[in-house]
C-alpha positions in Angstrom: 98.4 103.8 77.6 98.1 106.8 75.2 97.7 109.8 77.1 94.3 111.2 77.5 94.9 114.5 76.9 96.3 114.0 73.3 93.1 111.0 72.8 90.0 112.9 71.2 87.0 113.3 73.3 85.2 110.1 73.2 81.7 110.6 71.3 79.6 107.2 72.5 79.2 105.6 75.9 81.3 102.6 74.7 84.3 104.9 74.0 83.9 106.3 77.6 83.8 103.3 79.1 87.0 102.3 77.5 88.6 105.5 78.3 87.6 105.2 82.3 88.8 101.7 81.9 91.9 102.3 80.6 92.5 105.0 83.1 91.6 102.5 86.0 94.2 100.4 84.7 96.9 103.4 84.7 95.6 104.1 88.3 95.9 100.5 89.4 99.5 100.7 87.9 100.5 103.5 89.7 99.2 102.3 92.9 101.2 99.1 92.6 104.5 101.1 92.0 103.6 103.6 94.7 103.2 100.6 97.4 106.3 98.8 95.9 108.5 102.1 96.6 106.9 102.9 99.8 107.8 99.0 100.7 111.6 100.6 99.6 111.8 103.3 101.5 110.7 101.5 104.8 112.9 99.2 104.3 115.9 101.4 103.8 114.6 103.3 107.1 115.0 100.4 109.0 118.6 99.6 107.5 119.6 103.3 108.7 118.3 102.8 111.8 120.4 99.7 112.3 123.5 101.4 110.8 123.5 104.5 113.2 122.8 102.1 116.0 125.7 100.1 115.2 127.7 103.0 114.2 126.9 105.0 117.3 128.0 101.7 119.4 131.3 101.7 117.5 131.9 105.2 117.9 131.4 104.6 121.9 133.6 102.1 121.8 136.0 104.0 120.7 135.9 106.8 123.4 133.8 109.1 121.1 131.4 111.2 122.9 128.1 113.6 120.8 
């Protein structure tokens, strides 16, 4: 999408309409990525959740006391 603030200022109702239109579909873009990483980082949360569990068990296994 060409950025709006370069585009001229639309002059007919048709022309805004496509400009809100294409905009949605920016928005809806961004909102996919944005739930896509967010799915990332809870994911990798729970991984380092796992690893300092298991980490903290080897560490008292090991005699290591914090």
């Amino acid at each position: 999408m060409e950025d709006t603030l370069t585009q001229q200022k639309p002059k007919t109702a048709a022309q805004y309409k496509s400009m809100i239109e294409e905009m949605h579909t920016e928005m809806q873009r961004l909102n996919e990525s944005s739930r896509h990483y967010q799915v990332e980082i809870e994911r990798d949360l729970a991984e380092t959740a796992v690893l300092k569990t298991e980490t903290r068990a080897l560490l008292n296994r090991m005699g290591v006391s914090f």
